[in-house]
C-alpha positions in Angstrom: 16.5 1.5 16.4 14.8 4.0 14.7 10.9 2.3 14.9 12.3 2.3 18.9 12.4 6.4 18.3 8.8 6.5 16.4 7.4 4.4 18.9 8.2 6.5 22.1 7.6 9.8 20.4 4.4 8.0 19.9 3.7 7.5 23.0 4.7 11.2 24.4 3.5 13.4 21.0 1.5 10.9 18.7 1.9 13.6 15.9 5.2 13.8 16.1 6.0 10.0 15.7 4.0 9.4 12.9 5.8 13.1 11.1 9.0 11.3 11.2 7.8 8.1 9.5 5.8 10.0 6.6 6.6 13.5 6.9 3.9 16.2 6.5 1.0 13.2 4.9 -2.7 12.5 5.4 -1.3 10.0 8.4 0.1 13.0 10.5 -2.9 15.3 10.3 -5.0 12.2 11.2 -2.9 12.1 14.3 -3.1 15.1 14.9 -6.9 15.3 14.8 -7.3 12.5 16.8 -4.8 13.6 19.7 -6.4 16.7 19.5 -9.7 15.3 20.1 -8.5 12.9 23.2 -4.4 11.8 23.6 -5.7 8.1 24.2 -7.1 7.6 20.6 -4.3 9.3 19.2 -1.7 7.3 20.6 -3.5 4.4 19.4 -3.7 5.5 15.8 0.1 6.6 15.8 1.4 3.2 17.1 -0.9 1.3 14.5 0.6 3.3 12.0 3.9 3.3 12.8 3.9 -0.6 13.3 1.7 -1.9 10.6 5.0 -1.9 7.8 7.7 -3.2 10.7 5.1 -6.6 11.3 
């Protein structure tokens, strides 16, 4: 249930799935970065984070 939560906060805020997963780390301000610089590539980095350790 709770990958279910990351996954569509993912998709709406890409920061803001990968914060609840790890918290303040190098992964969210990657996130950020990226959604900052275009919402597609940061949606993508988010969801391969957040599903990488539930595979």
């Amino acid at each position: 249930m709770r990958t279910c939560v990351e996954v569509v906060c993912a998709i709406i805020l890409p920061p803001v799935g990968v914060i609840i997963r790890y918290g303040c780390a190098v992964e969210f301000w990657i996130a950020l970065l990226l959604t900052l610089f275009g919402y597609i590539p940061g949606i993508i980095y988010a969801l391969y984070v957040i599903l990488r350790e539930t595979s």
